[in-house]
C-alpha positions in Angstrom: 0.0 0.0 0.0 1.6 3.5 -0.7 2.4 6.1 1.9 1.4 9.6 1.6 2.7 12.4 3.0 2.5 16.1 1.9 6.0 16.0 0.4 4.6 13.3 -2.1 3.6 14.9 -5.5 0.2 14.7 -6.7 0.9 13.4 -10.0 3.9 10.9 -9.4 6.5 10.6 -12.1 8.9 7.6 -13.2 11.6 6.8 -11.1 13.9 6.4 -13.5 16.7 9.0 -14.0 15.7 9.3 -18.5 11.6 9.2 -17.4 11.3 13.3 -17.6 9.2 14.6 -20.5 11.6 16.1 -23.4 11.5 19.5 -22.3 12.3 18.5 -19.1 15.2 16.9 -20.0 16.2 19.7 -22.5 15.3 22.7 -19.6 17.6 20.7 -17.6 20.6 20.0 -19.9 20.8 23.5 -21.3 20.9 24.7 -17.5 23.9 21.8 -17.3 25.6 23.9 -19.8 24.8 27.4 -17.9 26.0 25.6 -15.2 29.8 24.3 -16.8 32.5 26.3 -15.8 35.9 26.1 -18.2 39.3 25.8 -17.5 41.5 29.0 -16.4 43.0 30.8 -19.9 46.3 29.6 -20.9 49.7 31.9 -20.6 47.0 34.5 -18.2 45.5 31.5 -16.0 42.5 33.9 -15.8 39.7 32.4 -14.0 36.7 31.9 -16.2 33.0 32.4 -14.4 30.0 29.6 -15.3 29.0 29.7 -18.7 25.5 31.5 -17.4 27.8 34.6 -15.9 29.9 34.9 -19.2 26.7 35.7 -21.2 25.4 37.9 -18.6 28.6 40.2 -18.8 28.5 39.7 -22.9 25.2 40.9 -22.8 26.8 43.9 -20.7 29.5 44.7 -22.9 27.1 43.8 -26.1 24.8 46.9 -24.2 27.6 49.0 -24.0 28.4 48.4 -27.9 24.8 48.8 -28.7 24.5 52.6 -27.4 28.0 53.5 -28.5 27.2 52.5 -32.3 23.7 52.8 -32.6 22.9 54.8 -35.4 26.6 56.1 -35.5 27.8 57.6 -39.1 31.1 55.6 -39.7 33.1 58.7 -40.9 35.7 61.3 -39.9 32.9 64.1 -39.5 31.2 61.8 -36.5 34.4 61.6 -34.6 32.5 64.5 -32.1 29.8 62.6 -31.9 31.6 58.9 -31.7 33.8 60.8 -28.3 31.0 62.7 -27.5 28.7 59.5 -27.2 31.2 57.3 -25.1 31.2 60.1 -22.8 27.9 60.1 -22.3 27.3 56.3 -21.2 30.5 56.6 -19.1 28.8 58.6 -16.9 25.5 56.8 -17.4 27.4 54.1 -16.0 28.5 55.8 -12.9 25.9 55.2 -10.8 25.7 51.4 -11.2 29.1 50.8 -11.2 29.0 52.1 -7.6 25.4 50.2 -7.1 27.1 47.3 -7.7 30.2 47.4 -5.7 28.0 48.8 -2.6 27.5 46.7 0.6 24.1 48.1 1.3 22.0 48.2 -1.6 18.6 47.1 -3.1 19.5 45.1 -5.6 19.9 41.7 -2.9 16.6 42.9 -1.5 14.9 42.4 -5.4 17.0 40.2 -6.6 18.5 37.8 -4.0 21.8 38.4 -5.2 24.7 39.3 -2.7 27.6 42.1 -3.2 29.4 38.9 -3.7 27.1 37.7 -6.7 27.1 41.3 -8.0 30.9 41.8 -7.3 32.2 40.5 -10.6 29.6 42.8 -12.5 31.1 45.9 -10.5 34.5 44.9 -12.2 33.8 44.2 -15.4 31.5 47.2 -16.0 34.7 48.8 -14.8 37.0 47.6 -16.9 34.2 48.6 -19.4 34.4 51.8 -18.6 38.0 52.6 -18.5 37.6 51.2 -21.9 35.5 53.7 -22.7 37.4 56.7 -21.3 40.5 55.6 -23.7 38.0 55.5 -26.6 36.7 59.3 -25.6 40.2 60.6 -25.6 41.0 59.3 -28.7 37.8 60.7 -30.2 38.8 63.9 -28.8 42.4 64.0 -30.0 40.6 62.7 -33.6 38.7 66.2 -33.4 41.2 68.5 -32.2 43.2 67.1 -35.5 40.3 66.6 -38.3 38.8 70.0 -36.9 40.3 72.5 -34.9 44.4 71.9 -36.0 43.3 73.6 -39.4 41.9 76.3 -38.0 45.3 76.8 -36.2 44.2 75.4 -33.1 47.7 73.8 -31.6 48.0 70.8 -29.9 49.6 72.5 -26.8 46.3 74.9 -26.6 44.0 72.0 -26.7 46.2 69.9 -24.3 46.4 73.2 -21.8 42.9 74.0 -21.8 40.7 73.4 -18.6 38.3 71.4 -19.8 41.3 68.8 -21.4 43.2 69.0 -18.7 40.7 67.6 -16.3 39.7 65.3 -18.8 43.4 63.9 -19.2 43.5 63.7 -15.2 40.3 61.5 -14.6 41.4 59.3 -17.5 45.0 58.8 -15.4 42.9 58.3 -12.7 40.8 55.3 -14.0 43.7 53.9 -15.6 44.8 53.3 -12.6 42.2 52.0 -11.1 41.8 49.7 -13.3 45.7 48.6 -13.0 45.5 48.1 -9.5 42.5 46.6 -9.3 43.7 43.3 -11.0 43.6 40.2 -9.4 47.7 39.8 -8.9 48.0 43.3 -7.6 45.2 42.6 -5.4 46.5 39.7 -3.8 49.7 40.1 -3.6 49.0 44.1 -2.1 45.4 43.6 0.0 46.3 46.4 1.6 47.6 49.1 -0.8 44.6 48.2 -3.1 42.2 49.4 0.2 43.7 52.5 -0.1 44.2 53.2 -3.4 40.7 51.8 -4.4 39.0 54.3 -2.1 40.9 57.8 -2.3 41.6 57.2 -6.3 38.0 56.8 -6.8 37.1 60.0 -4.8 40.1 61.8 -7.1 38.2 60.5 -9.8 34.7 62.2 -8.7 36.2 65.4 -8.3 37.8 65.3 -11.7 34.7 64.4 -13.0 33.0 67.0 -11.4 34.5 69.8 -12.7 35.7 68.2 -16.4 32.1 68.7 -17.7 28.9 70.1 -16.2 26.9 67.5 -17.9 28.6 64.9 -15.9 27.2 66.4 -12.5 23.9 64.8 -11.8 26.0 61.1 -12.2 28.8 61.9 -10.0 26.3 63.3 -7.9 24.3 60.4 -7.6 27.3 58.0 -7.2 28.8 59.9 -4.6 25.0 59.8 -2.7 25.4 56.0 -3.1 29.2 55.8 -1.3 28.3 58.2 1.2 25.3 56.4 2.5 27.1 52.8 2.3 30.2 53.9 3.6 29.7 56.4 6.0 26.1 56.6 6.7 25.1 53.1 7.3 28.4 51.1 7.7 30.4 53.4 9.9 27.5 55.0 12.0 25.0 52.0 12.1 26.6 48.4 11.5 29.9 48.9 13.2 30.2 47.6 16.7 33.5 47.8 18.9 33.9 44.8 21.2 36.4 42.4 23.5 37.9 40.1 21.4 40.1 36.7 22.5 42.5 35.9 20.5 44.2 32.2 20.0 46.6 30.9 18.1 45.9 27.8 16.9 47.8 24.4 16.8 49.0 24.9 13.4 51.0 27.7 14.5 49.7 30.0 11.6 46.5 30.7 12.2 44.3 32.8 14.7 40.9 31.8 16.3 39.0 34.9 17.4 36.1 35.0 20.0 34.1 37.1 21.1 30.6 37.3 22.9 28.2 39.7 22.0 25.2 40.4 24.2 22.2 40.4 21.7 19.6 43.2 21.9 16.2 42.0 22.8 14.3 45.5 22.2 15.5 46.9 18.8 15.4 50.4 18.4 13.2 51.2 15.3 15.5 53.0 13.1 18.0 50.3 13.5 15.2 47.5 12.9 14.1 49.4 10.0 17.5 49.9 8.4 19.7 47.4 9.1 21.1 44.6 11.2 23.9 44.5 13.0 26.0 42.2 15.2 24.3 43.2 18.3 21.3 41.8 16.7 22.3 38.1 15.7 23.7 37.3 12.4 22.8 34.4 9.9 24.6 31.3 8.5 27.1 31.8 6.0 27.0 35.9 6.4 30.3 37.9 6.6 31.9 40.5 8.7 34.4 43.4 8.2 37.3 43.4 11.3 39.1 46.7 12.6 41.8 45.4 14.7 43.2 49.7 15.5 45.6 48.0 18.2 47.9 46.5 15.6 49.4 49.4 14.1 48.4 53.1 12.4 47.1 51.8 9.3 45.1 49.1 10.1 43.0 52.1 12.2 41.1 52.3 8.5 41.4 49.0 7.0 38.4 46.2 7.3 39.1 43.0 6.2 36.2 40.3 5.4 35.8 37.1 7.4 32.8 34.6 7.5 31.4 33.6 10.7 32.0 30.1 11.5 30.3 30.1 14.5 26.7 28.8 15.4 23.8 31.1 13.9 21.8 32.5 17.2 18.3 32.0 17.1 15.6 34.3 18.4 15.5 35.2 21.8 18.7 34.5 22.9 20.8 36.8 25.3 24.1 36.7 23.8 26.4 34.9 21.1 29.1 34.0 20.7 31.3 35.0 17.7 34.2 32.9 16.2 36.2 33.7 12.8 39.1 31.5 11.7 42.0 34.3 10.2 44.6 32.1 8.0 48.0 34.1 8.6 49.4 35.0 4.9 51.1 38.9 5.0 49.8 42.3 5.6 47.3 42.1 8.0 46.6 38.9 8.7 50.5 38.6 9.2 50.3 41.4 12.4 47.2 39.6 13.9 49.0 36.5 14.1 51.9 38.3 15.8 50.0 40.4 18.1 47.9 37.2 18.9 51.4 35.5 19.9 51.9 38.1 23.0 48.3 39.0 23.5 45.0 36.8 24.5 42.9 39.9 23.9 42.2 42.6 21.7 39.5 45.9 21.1 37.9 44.9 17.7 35.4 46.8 15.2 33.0 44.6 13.6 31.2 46.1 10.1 28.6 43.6 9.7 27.0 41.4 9.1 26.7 40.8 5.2 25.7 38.3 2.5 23.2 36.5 0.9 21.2 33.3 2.2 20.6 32.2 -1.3 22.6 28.7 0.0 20.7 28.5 2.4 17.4 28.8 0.9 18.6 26.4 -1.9 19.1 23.7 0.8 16.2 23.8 3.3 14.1 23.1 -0.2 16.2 20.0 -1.1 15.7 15.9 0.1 19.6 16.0 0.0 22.2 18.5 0.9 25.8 18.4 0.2 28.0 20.8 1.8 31.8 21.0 0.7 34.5 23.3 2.6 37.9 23.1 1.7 40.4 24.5 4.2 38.9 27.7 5.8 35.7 26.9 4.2 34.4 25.0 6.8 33.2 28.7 8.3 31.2 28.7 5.8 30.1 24.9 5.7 30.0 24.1 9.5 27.2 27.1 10.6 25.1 26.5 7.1 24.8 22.6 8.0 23.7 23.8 11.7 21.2 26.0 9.7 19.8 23.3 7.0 19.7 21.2 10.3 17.4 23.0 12.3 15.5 23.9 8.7 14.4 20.2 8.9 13.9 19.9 12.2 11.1 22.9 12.2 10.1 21.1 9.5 9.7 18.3 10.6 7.5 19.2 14.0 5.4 21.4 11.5 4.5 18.7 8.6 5.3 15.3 8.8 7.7 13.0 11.3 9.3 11.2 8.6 11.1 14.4 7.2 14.0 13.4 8.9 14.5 10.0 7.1 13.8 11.7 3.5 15.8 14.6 4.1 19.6 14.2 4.3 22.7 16.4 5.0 26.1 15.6 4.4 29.0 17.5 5.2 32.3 17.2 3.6 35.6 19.1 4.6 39.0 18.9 2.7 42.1 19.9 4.5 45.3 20.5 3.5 47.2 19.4 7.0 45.5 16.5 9.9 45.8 19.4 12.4 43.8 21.9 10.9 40.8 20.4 12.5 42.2 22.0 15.3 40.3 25.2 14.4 36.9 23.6 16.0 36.1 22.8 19.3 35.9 19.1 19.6 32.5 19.2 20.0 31.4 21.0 17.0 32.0 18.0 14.5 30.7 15.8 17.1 27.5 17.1 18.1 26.7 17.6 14.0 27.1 13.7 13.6 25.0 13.3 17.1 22.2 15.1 15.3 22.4 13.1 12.0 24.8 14.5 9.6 27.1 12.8 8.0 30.7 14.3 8.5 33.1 13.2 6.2 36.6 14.5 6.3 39.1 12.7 3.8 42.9 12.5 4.5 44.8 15.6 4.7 46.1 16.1 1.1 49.6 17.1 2.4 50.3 13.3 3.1 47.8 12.0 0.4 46.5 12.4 -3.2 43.5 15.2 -3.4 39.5 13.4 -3.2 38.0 12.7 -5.5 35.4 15.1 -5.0 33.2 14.7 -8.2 33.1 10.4 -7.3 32.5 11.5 -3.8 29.3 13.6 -4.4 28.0 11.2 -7.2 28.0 8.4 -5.0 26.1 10.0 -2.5 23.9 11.3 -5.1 23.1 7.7 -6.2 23.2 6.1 -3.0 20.6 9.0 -1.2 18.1 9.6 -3.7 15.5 7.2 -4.0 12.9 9.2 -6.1 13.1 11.0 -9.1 11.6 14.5 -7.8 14.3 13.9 -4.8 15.6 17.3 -5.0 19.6 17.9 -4.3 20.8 21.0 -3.3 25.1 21.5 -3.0 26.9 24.1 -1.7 30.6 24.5 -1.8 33.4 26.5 -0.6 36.9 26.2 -1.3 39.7 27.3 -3.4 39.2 27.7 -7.1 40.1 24.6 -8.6 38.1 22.8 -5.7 34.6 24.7 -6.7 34.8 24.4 -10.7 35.3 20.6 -10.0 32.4 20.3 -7.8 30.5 22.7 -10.4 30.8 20.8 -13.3 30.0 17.3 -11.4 26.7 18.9 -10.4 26.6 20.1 -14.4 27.1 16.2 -15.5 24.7 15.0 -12.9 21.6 17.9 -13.7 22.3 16.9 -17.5 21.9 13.1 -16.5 18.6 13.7 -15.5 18.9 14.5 -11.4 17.2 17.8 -10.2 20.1 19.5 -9.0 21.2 23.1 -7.6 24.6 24.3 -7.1 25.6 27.4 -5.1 29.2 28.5 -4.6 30.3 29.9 -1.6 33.3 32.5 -2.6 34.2 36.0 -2.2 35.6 38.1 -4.8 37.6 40.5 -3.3 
């Protein structure tokens, strides 16, 4: 006799992986292809998005082409027109390119989508537009010698005039930032690129400003959008200063920082209405900025992102407690680590909390959940598996008690030495397997060849899914190579026929 439940369909399908109508399976192997992510570009080893983000930003730059050319006379006498033109949708673009790159913004309330998500957009609409700059000049110096150099209009007169010379300045300006804005600059000087990023940008506004009155009502409107991310509602409502702990851990190159934070029970209303910060919980997989002024001058105005990896509080609890994992590398992370070595405390500023809970949401939907950390990742995995956890549990209580046999979670970690599992308590893997997730943490990859992490997650795929409208939900965080591999399994398994989601966990700073 068949057992109902309010998770089983109404009209049941096959159970066979090939039973799906056609344009099922043709919905679900063009998302397979969305879904494929390439290898890195030779000689460059430029990391390629999904094949869904690469023909988001070519319909971008195929916008940007559109306006540029549309209707544009392909002749020496439209050169005005052609610099005038780029001009005009470098501007236009102003304001999005700071939407984009803003913390605070109301894009992830329509959309979803975190700055993370939206953070590749914010740089290649950049690079887009410092494309566009070069192309204005050169229009420019095209009309200065097709027009005014035979009226006797010399070049030193139209390089020395106001209006060129604070033209030629914001284009040095976004040159740069666009230089220094590239991934090896970036990770090889965290710091410098802070700096630079923020006071070149402002250079850039003023130039901008003053270059051309037209411009005005775009710089304005950008510098509206900084101002209110930045200083309005980062500095003066989401930062909080608090006692910190600092350890270092057994590894000898990493610091665990604690702190407890006594959660408000009242909100005040502007703060409800606005935003959210620390002293009022935080949610799995979300991300902090830390201050830490006591380690030297300059790190009084530098923020540096961590994720959470403690425990999610729920409602109504009095305080929580904080934990970030901080990987010692240079620059900053570098002075923690020796300040941490002479000091068990430390004053801290928090600028948070941020990010989206589109993994989340993704999972507490799904029969099976696979979460995959490698290395630091695990802030990421261990708190969203605590999450999907309780997800089921409510669940559970609310709509049927076998929820917790249909719905599975399973937590994988990869790490690099045995030790590092010495950034948890001993009780955090434990009580997760108490409470019926599977933990599984393959040998440390320093003493033993990588997992195979696309066999791993087929076979409990195969193994867990018992129905065809099982729904499987993955969500990974790790280093590069590490998420493209478990992208494209989830790509071969959603164009086999399995009803799969993929979310990757990875900040693009």
């Amino acid at each position: 006799m068949l057992e109902e439940s309010e998770r089983t369909p109404l009209l049941l399908k096959s159970e066979s992986p090939f039973g799906d109508s056609i344009w099922l399976q043709s919905s679900r192997k063009l998302n397979a292809i969305l879904l494929y992510q390439h290898r890195p570009l030779p000689l460059i080893n430029k990391i390629l998005p999904s094949n869904g983000t690469t023909l988001l930003v070519l319909a971008l730059l195929g916008l940007q082409v559109f306006y540029v050319f549309y209707q544009m006379p392909l002749s020496i006498s439209a050169l005005f027109v052609f610099a005038d033109r780029t001009a005009l949708l470098f501007v236009a673009n102003l304001p999005w390119l700071y939407l984009f790159a803003a913390k605070n913004q109301p894009i992830k309330c329509l959309t979803g989508y975190s700055n993370e998500s939206l953070n590749i957009l914010h740089r290649r609409l950049g690079e887009v537009m410092c494309l566009l700059a070069l192309m204005h000049s050169a229009g420019m110096v095209g009309v200065w010698y097709t027009i005014l150099r035979p009226f006797g209009f010399s070049l030193a007169r139209f390089l020395l005039s106001k209006i060129i010379l604070l033209g030629i300045g914001a284009l040095v300006v976004y040159e740069l930032l666009y230089f220094t804005s590239l991934g090896n600059f970036r990770q090889r000087w965290y710091e410098l690129f802070l700096v630079l990023h923020v006071s070149l940008q402002i250079v850039a506004l003023v130039l901008l400003w003053f270059h051309h009155h037209g411009s005005r009502p775009y710089v304005g409107v950008a510098l509206a959008i900084f101002l209110f991310d930045r200083l309005i509602y980062r500095m003066a409502l989401k930062v909080n200063s608090l006692e910190a702990s600092l350890e270092v851990a057994e590894d000898q190159g990493t610091v665990l920082l604690r702190s407890l934070i006594p959660l408000e029970q009242k909100q005040r209303y502007l703060k409800h209405l606005v935003c959210n910060g620390m002293v009022q919980g935080w949610r799995a997989t979300e991300h902090v900025f830390l201050t830490v002024p006591a380690l030297s001058g300059k790190h009084v105005i530098q923020a540096h992102p961590f994720t959470i990896v403690s425990k999610a509080p729920q409602t109504g609890d009095p305080k929580a407690e904080l934990n970030l994992i901080i990987r010692a590398q240079d620059g900053f992370s570098a002075d923690l680590l020796k300040y941490a070595r002479g000091h068990t405390s430390v004053k801290v500023r928090l600028d948070g909390p941020y990010g989206s809970q589109s993994g989340l949401c993704k999972l507490e939907q799904c029969d099976l959940s696979i979460i995959v950390a490698g290395g630091s990742g695990i802030a990421v995995a261990l708190p969203l598996a605590w999450a999907v956890h309780a997800s089921h549990l409510t669940n559970d209580l609310e709509t049927c008690p076998d929820r917790k046999s249909a719905s599975r979670i399973v937590l994988i970690w990869v790490i690099r030495e045995g030790i590092h599992t010495s950034w948890l308590s001993p009780s955090d893997l434990q009580d997760l397997q108490d409470s019926g997730v599977e933990v599984i943490i393959p040998p440390s990859t320093s003493e033993n060849m990588k997992p195979d992490l696309p066999r791993l997650i087929e076979s409990r795929v195969v193994l867990s899914t018992t129905k065809h409208w099982d729904k499987i939900g993955v969500v990974c965080s790790g280093p590069n190579g590490m998420n493209r591999a478990v992208r494209n399994q989830c790509a071969v398994l959603l164009a086999s026929g399995y009803d799969i989601d993929v979310e990757i966990e990875k900040f693009g700073w």
